[in-house]
KOLMI-283423 format. One record per residue (C-alpha): residue number from 1; residue in one letter; x, y, z. Coordinates in nm, 4 decimals. Layout:
N
{nr=NUM; rest=A; px=X; py=Y; pz=Z};
...
END
This chain:
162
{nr=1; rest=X; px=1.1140; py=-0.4727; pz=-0.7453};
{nr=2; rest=X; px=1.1279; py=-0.7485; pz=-1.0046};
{nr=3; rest=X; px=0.8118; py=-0.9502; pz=-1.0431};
{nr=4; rest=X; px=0.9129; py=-1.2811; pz=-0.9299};
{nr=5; rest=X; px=1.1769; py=-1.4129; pz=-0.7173};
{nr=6; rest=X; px=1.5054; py=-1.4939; pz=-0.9059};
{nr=7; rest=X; px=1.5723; py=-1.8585; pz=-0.6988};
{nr=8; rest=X; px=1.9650; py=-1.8355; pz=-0.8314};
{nr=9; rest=X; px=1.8866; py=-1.9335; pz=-1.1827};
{nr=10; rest=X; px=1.9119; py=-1.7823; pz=-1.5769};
{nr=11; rest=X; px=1.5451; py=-1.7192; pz=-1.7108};
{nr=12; rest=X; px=1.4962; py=-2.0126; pz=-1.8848};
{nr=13; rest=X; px=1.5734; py=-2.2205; pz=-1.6719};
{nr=14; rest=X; px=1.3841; py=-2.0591; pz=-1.3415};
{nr=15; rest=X; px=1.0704; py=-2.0978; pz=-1.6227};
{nr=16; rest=X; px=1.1427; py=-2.4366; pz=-1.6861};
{nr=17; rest=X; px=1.1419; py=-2.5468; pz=-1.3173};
{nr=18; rest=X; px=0.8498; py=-2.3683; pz=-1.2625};
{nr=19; rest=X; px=0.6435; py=-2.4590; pz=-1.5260};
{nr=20; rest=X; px=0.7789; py=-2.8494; pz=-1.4107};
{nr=21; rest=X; px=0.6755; py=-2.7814; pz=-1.0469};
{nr=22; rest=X; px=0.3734; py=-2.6406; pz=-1.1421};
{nr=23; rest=X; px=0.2336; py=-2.9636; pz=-1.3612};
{nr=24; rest=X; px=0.4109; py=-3.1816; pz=-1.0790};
{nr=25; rest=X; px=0.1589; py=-3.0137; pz=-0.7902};
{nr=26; rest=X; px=-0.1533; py=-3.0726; pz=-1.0420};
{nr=27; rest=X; px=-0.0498; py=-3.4160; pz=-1.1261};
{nr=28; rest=X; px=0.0795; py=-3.5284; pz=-0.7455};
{nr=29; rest=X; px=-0.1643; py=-3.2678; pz=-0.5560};
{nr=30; rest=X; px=0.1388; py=-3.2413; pz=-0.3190};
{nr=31; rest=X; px=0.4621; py=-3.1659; pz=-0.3277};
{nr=32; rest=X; px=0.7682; py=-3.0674; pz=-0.1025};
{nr=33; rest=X; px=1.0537; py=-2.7800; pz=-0.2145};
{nr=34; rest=X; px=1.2192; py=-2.4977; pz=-0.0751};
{nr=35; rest=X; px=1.0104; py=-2.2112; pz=0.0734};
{nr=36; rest=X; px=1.1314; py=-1.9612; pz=-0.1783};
{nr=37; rest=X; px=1.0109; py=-2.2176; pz=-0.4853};
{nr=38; rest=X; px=0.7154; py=-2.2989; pz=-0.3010};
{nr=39; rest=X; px=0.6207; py=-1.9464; pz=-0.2451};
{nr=40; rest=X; px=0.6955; py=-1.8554; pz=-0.6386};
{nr=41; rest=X; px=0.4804; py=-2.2028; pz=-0.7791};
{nr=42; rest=X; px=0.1436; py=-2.1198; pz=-0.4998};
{nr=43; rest=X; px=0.1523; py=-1.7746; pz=-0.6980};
{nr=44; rest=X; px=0.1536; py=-1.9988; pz=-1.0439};
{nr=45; rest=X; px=-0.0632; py=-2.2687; pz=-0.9466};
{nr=46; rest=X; px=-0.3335; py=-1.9942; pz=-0.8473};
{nr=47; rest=X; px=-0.3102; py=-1.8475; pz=-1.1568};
{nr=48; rest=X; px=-0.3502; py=-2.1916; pz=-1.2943};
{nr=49; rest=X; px=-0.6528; py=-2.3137; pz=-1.1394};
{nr=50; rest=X; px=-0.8109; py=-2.0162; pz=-1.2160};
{nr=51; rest=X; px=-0.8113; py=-2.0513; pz=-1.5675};
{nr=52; rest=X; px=-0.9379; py=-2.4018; pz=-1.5172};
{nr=53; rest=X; px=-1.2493; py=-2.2329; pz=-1.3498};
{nr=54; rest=X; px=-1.2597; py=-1.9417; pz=-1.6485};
{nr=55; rest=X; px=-1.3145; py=-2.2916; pz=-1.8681};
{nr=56; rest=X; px=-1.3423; py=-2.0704; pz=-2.2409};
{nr=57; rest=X; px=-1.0661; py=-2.1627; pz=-2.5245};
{nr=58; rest=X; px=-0.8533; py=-1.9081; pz=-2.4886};
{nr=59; rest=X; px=-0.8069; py=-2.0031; pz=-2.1228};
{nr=60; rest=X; px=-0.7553; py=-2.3636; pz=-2.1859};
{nr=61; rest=X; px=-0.4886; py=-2.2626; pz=-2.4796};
{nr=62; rest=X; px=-0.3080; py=-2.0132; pz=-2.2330};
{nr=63; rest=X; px=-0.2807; py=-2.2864; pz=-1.9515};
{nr=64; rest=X; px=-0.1447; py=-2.5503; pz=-2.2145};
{nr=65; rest=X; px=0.1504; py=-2.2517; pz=-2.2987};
{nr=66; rest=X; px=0.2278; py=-2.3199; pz=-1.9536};
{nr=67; rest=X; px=0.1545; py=-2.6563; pz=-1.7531};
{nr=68; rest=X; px=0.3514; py=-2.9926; pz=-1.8962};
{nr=69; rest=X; px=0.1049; py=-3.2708; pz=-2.0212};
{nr=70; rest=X; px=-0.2605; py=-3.3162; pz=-2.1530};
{nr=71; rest=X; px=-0.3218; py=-3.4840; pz=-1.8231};
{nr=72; rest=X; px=-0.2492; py=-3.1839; pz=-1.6534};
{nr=73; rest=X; px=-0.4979; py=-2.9587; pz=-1.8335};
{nr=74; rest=X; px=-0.7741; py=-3.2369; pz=-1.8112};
{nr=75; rest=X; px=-0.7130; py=-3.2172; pz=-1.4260};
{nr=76; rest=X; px=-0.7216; py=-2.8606; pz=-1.4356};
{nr=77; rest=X; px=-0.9965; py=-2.7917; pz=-1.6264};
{nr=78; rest=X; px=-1.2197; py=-3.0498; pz=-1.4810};
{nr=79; rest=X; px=-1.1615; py=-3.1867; pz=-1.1377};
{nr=80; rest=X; px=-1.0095; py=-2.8590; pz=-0.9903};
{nr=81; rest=X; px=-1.2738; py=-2.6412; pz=-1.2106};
{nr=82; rest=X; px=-1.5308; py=-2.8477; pz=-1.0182};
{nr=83; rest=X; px=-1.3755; py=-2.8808; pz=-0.6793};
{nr=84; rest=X; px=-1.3084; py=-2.4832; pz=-0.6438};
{nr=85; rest=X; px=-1.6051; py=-2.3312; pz=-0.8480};
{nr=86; rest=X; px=-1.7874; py=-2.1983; pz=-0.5294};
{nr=87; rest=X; px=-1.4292; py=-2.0887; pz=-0.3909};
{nr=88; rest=X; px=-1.2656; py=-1.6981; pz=-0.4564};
{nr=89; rest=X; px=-0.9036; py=-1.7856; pz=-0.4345};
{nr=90; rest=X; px=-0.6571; py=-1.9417; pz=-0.1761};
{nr=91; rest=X; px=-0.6728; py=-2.3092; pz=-0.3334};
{nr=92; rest=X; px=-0.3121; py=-2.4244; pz=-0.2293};
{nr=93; rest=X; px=-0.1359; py=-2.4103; pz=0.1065};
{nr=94; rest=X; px=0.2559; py=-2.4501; pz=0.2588};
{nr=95; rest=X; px=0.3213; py=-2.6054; pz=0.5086};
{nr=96; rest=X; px=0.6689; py=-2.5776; pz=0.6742};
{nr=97; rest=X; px=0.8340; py=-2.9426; pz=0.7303};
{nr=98; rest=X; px=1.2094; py=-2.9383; pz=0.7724};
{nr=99; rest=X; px=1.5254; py=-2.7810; pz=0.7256};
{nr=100; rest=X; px=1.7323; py=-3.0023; pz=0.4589};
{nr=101; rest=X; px=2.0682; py=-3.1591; pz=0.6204};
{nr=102; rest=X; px=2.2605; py=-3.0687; pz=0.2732};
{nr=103; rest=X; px=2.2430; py=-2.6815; pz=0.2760};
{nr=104; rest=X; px=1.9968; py=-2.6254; pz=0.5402};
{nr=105; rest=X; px=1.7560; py=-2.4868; pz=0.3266};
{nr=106; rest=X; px=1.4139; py=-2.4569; pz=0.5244};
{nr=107; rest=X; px=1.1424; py=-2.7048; pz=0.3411};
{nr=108; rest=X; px=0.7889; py=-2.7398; pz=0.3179};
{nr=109; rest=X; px=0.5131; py=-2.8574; pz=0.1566};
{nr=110; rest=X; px=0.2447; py=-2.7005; pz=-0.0992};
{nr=111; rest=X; px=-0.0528; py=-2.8891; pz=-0.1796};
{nr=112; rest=X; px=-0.3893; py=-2.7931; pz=-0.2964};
{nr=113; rest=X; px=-0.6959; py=-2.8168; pz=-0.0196};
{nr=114; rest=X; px=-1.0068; py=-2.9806; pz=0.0162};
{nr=115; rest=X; px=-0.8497; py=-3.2664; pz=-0.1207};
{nr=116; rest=X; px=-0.8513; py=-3.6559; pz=0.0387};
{nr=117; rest=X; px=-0.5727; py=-3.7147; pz=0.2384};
{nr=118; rest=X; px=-0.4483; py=-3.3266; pz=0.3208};
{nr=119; rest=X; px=-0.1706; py=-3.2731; pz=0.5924};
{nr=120; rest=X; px=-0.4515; py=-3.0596; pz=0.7655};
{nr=121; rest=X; px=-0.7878; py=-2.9639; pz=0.7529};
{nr=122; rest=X; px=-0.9105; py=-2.6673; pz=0.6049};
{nr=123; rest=X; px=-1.0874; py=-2.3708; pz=0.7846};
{nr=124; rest=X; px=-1.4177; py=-2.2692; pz=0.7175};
{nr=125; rest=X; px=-1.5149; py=-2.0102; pz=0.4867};
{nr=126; rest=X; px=-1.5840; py=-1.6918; pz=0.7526};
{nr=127; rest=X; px=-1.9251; py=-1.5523; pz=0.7479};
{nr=128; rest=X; px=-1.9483; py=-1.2333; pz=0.5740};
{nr=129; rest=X; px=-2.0341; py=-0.9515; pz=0.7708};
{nr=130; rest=X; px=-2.3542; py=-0.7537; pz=0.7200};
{nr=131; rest=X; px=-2.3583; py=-0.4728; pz=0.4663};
{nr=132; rest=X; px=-2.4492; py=-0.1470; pz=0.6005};
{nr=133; rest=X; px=-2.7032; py=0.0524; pz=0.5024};
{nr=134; rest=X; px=-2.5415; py=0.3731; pz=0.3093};
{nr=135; rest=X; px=-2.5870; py=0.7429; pz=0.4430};
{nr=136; rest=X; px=-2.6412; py=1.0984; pz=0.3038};
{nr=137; rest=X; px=-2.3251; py=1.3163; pz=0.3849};
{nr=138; rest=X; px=-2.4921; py=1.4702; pz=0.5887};
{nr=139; rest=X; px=-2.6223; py=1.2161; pz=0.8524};
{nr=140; rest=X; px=-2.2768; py=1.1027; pz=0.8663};
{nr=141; rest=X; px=-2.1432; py=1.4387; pz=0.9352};
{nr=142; rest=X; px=-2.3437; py=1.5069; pz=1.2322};
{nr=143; rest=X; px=-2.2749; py=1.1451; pz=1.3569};
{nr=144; rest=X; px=-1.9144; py=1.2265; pz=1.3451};
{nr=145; rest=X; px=-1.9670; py=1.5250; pz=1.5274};
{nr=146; rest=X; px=-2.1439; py=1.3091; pz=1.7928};
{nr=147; rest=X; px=-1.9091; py=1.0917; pz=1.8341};
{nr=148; rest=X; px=-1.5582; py=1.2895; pz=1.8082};
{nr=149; rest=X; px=-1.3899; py=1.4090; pz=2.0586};
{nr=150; rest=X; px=-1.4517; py=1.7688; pz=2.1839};
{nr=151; rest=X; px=-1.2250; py=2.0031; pz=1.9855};
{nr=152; rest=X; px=-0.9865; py=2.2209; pz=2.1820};
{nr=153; rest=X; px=-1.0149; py=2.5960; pz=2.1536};
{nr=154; rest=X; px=-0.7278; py=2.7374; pz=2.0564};
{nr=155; rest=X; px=-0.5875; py=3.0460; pz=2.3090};
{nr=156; rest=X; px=-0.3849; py=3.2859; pz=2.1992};
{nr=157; rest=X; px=-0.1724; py=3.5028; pz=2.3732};
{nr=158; rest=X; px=0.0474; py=3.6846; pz=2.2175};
{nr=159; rest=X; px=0.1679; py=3.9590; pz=2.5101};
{nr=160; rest=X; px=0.4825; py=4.1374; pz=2.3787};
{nr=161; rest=X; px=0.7120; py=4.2346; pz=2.6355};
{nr=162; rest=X; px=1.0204; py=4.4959; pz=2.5661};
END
């Protein structure tokens, strides 16, 4: 398995566009490609955005290797910090639009959420569920037991005949 999707293109070029795409959804907050680049810059722009929340030097310096423009890492490192600090992960979303008349390649949008003006509303964040209380091996044995189905006894006959 290689690590990223290939898209039809040398190396540095498949970087290039990414990286491009990648300072493009920042800077625009939307933005519509293919599925398989859209799929390939949500995985970036994560990664991104997450090292806007990390907010130390060596973060900032490793998202500048990347992303295209001081703009970009101002947006990053401030307005997305802020908007997903109390969020785990998740912050863009595709949307499937279209399939293009040229090649028919299917289209969509990625954008980030919890934004003004979003194709559609996020969900909210699900309710944890309760932790449970741990338990000795034991306890949990004999609950199992309870529980479990009745084991079969095994017969055997073994009756030789000549």
């Amino acid at each position: 398995m290689t690590k990223m999707r290939r898209l039809g293109r040398p190396t540095g070029h498949r970087m290039s566009m990414l990286r491009t795409m990648v300072s493009q959804l920042v800077k625009h907050e939307r933005i519509e490609t293919t599925v398989a680049k859209a799929k390939e810059v949500r995985r970036l722009a994560d990664r991104m955005v997450q090292l806007g929340k990390e907010g130390t030097l060596s973060a900032a310096r490793r998202a500048a290797a990347f992303v295209r423009g001081d703009d970009v890492i101002h947006k990053l490192f401030h307005e997305f910090a802020y908007r997903y600090k109390d969020r785990a992960g998740g912050y863009t979303r595709f949307l499937r639009t279209r399939i293009r008349v040229g090649d028919a390649a299917p289209m969509g949008f990625i954008e980030f959420i919890d934004r003004e003006n979003e194709l559609r509303q996020s969900k909210p964040a699900t309710p944890q569920p309760p932790q449970r209380a741990g338990m000795d091996p034991w306890t949990r044995s004999r609950l199992t037991r309870q529980f479990a189905p009745p084991k079969e006894e095994k017969t055997t006959s073994s009756s030789s005949e000549d």
